[in-house]
Backbone as CSV, one residue per row, in Angstrom:
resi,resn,N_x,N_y,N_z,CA_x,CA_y,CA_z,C_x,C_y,C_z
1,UNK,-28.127,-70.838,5.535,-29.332,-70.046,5.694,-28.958,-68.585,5.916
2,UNK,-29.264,-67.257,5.181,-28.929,-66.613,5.790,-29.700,-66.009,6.769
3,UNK,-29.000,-64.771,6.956,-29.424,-64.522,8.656,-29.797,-62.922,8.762
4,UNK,-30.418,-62.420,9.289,-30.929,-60.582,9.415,-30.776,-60.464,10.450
5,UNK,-29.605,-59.434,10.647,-28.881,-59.095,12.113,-29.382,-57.703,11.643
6,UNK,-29.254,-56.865,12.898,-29.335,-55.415,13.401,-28.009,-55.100,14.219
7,UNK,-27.193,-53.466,13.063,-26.063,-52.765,13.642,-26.662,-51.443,14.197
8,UNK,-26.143,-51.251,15.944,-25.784,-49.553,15.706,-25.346,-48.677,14.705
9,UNK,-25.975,-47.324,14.542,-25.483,-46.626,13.904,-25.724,-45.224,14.325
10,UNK,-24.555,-44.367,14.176,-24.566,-43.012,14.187,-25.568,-42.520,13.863
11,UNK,-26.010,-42.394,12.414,-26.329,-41.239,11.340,-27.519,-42.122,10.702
12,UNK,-28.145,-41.608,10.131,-29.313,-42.424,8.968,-28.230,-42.984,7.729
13,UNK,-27.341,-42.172,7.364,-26.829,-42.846,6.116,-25.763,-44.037,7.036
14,UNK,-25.847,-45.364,6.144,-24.408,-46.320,6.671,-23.074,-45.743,6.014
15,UNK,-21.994,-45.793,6.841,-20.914,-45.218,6.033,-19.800,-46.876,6.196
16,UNK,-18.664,-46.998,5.616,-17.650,-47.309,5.896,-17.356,-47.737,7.611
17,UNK,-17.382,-46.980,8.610,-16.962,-46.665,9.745,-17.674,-47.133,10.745
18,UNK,-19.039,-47.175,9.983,-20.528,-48.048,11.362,-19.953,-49.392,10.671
19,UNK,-19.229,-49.940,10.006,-18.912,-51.544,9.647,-17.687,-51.756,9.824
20,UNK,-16.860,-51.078,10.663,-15.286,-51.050,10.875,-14.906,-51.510,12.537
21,UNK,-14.276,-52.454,12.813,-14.058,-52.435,14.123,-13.043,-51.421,14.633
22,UNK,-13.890,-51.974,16.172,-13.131,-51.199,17.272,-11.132,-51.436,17.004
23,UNK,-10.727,-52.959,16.709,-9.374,-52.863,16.190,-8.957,-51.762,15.123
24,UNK,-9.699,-52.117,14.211,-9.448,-51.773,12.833,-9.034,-50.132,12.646
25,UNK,-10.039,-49.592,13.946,-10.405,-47.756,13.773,-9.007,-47.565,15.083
26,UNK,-8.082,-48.602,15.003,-7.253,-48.173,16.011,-7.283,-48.288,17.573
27,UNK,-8.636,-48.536,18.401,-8.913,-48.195,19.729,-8.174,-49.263,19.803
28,UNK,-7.922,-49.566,21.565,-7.654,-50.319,22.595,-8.928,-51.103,22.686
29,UNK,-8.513,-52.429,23.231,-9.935,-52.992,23.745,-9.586,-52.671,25.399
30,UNK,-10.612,-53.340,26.200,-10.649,-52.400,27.713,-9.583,-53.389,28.256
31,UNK,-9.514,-54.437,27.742,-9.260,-55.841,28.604,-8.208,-56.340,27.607
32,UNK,-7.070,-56.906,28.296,-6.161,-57.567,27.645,-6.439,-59.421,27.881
33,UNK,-7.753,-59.734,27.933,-8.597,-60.639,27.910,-8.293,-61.121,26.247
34,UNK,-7.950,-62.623,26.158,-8.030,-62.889,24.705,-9.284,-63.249,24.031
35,UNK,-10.475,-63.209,24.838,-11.694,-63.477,24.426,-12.728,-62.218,23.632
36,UNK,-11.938,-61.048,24.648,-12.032,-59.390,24.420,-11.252,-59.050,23.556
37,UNK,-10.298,-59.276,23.329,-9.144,-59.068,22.065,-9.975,-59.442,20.802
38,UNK,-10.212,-60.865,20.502,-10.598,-61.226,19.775,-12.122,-61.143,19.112
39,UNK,-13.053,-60.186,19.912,-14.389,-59.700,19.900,-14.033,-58.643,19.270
40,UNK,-12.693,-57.998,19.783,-12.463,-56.552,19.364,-12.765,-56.246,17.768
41,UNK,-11.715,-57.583,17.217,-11.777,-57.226,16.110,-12.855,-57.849,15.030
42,UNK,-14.145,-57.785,15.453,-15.200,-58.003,14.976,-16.515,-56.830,14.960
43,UNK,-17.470,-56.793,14.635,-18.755,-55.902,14.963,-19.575,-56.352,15.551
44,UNK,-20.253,-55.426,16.447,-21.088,-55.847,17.205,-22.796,-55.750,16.275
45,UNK,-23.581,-56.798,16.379,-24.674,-57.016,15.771,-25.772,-57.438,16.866
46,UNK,-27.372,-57.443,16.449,-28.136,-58.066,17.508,-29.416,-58.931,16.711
47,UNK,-29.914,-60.099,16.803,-30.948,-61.138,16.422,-32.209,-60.363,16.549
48,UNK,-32.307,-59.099,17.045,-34.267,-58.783,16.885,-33.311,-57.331,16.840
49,UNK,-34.416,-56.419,15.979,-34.512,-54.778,16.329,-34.802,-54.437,17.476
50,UNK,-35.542,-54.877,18.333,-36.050,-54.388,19.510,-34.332,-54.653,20.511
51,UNK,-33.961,-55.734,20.385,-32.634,-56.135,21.203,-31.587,-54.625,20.640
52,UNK,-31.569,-54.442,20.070,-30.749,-53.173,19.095,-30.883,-52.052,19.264
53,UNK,-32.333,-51.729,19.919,-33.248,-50.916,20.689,-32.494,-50.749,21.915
54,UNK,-32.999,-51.280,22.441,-32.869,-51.610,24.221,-31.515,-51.208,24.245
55,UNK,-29.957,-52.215,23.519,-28.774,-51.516,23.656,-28.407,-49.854,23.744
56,UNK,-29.470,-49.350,22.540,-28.865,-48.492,22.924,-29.880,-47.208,23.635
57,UNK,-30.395,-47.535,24.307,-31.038,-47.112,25.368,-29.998,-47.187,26.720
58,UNK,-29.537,-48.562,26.651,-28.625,-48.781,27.970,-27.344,-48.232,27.985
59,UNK,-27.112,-47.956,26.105,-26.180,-47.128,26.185,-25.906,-46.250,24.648
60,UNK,-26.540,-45.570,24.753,-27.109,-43.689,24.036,-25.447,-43.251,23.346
61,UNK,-24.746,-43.598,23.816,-23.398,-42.886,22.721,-23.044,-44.069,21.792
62,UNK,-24.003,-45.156,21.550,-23.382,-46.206,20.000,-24.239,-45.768,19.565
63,UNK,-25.012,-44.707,19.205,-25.789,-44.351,18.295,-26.989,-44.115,18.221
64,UNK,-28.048,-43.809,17.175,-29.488,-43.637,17.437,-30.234,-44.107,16.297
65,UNK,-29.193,-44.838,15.711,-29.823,-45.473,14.215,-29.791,-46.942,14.044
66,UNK,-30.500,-47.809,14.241,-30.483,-49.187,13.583,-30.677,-49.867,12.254
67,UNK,-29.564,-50.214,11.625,-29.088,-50.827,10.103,-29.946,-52.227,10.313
68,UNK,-30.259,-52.483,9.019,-30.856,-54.041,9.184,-29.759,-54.760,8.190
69,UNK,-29.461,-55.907,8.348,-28.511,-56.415,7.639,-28.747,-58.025,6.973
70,UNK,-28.888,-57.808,5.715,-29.132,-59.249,5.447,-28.048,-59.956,4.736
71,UNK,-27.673,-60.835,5.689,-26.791,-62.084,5.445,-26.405,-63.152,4.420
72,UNK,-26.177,-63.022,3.242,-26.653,-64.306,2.648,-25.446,-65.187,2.580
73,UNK,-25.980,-66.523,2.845,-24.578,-68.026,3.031,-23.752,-67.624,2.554
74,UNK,-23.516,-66.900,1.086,-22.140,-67.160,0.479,-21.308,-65.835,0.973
75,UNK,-21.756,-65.286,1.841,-21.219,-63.778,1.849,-19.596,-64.343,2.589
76,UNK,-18.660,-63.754,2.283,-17.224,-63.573,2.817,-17.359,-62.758,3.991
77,UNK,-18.147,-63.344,4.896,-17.819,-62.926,6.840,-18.241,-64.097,7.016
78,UNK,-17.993,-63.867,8.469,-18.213,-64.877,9.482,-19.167,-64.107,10.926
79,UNK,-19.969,-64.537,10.827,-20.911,-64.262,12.061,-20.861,-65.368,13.291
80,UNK,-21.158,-64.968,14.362,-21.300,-66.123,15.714,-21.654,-65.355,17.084
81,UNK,-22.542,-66.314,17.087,-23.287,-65.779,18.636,-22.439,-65.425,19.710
82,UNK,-22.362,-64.528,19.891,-21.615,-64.130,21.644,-22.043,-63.009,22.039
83,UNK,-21.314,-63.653,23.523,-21.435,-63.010,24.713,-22.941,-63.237,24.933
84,UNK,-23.944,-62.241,25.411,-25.296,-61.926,25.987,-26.450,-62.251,25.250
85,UNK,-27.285,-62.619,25.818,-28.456,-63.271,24.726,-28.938,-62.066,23.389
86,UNK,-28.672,-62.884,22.192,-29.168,-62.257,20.935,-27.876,-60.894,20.866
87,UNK,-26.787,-61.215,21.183,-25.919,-60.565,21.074,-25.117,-61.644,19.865
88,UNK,-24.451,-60.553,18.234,-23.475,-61.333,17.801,-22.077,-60.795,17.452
89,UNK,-21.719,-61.541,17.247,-20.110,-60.848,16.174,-20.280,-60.771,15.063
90,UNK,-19.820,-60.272,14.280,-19.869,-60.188,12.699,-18.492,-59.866,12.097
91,UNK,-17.839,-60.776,11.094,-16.125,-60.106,11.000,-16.414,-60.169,9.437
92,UNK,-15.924,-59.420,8.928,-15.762,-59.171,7.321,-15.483,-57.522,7.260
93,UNK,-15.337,-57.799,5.665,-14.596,-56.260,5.158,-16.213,-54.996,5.115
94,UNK,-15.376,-53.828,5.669,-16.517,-52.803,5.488,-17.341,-52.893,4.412
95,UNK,-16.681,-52.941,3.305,-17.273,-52.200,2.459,-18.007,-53.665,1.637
96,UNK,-17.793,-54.613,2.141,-18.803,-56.009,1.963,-20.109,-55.437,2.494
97,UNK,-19.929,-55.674,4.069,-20.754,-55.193,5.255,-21.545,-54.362,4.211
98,UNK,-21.708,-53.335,4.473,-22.382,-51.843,3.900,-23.574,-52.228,2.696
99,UNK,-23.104,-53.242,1.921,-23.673,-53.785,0.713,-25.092,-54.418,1.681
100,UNK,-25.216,-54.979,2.346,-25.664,-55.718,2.627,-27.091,-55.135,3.914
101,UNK,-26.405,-53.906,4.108,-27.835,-52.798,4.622,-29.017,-52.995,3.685
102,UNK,-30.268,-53.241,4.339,-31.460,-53.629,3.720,-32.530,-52.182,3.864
103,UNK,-31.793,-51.774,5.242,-33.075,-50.698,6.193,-32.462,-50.055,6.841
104,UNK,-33.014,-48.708,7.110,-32.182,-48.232,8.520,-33.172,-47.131,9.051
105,UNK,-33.053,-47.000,10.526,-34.806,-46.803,10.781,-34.006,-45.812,12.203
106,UNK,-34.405,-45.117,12.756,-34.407,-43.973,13.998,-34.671,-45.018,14.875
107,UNK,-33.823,-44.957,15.996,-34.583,-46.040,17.480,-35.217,-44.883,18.313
C-alpha cells in the first residue's frame, strides 16, 4: 500500500540535501546509542501535515517548509515507524526521494 509521509524542509524548492541524511551530509549523531546510529542514517518523516507542523514549531531551525511525499510499494526505500507517535524513518537514495515530492506548502 503506499503511504504519504510529510518531510521538513528549508526552502520551497526540494533539493538533493532535504532527502540526505544526517550520516550521509557527514554529521555526528548525538549518541553513540546503536538505535541513534542507526536512525541517523535514515530521514526523518511524519504520518499527518499537522504532526510536521507542530515539529517544527517545537523546533524552528529544521525548517519552514513541508514536502508531501508519496510512497508507492515498489519504490527502492524502506520506511518504518519510530520513535514518537506518527514519527517515521525513511532510508533510500536522494535523488529517488525527491521524485516522489507531490506538494510543498509554507508551515
Amino acid at each position: 500500500m503506499a503511504v504519504r509521509l510529510y518531510r521538513i524542509m528549508r526552502d520551497s524548492e526540494p533539493t538533493l540535501l532535504d532527502f540526505t541524511s544526517n550520516e550521509a551530509q557527514g554529521l555526528s549523531p548525538r549518541s553513540a546509542d546503536p538505535e541513534i546510529v542507526r536512525l541517523w542514517s535514515g530521514i526523518s518523516c511524519w504520518a499527518t501535515d499537522v504532526q510536521a507542523r507542530r515539529a517544527i514549531r517545537r523546533y524552528p531551525h529544521l525548517g519552514s517548509y513541508v514536502a508531501a511525499l508519496d510512497l508507492p510499494d515498489d519504490a527502492s526505500i524502506r520506511v518504518e515507524r519510530t520513535r514518537g507517535p506518527g514519527h517515521h524513518t525513511v532510508w533510500g537514495d536522494p535523488a529517488v526521494l525527491i521524485r516522489y515530492v507531490s506538494a510543498v506548502s509554507r508551515a
